[in-house]
ZAMARGU-4260 file (C-alpha; in steps of 0.2 Angstrom, whole numbers, plus 5000, padded with zeros to 4 digits):
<rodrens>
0) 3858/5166/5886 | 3842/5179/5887 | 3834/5165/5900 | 3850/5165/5911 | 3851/5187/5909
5) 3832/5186/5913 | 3830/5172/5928 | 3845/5182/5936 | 3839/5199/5934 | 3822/5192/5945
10) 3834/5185/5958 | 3842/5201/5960 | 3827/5215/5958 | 3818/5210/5974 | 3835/5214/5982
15) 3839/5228/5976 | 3821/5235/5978 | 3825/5233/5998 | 3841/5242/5996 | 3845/5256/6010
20) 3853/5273/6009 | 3861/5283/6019 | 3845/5296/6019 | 3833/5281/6026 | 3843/5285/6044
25) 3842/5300/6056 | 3853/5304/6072 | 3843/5308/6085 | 3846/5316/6102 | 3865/5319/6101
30) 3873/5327/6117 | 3891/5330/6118 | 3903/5331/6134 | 3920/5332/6142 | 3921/5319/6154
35) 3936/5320/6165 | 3950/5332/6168 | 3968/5336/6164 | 3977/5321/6155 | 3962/5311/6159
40) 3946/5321/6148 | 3940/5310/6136 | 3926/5316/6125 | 3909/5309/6126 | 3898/5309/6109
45) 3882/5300/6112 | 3865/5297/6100 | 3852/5288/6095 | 3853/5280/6077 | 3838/5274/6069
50) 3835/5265/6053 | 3819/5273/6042 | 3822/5261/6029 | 3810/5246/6026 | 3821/5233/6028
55) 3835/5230/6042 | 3853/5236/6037 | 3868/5246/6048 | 3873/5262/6046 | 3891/5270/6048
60) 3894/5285/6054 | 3905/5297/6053 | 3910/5309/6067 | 3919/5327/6065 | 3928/5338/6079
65) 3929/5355/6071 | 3938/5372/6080 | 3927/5387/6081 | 3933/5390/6064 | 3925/5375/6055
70) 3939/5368/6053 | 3942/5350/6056 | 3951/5343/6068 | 3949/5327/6069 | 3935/5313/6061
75) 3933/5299/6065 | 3920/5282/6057 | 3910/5270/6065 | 3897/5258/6066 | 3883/5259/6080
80) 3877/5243/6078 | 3894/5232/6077 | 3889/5219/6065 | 3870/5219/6069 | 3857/5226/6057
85) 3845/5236/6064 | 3827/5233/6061 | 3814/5245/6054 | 3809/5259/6065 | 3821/5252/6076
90) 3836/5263/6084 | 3851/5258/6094 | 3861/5270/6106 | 3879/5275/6105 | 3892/5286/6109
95) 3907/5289/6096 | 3918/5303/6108 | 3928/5288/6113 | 3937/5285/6095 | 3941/5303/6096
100) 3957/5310/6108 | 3950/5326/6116 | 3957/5341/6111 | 3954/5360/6121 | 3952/5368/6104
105) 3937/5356/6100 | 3921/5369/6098 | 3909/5357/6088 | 3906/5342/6080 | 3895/5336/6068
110) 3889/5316/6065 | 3881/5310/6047 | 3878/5293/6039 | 3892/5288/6026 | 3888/5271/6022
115) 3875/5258/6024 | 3875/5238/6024 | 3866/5224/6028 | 3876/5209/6036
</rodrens>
């Protein structure tokens, strides 16, 4: 039984040692819009996403639309890279406004990393 506990803890380690967070990723270069008018605005949330960790995993992200209180008014979550793991020292492009309906009352918004896998 010890050689089973100790062959699997082996296999695992070298895994888990590669293991990203949602630290090792930084959203860069965000620039947020109103593109449109009347019924039609749609909000535009665009960024850079970029993976500091050593080995190639994908990050969620979640977006917040707050009032000029702080408040929230709406979040939304999603994953830049689909499916995809992005390399190290890579960084893909993407623009979250479209999950959010626009709102007048929308005076900020803030993006950070929530969760982290490797497909």
């Amino acid at each position: 039984m010890k050689t089973v506990l100790a062959a699997t803890l082996l296999l695992v380690a070298p895994i888990a040692a590669h293991a990203c967070a949602a630290g090792d990723f930084a959203i860069q270069d965000v620039k947020v819009s109103a593109v449109g008018t009347g019924v039609a605005t749609r909000l535009s949330v665009k960024g850079k996403l970029v993976n500091n960790c050593s080995a190639a995993a994908a990050a969620q992200v979640r977006l917040d639309a707050k009032d000029g209180s702080g408040n929230v008014l709406a979040s939304k979550v999603g994953w830049p890279a689909g499916t995809t793991n992005v390399s190290p020292g890579q960084s893909v492009e993407f623009d979250l406004g479209r999950l959010l309906h626009y709102q007048s009352d929308m005076q900020s918004y803030s993006l950070s990393v929530v969760d982290v896998k490797a497909w």
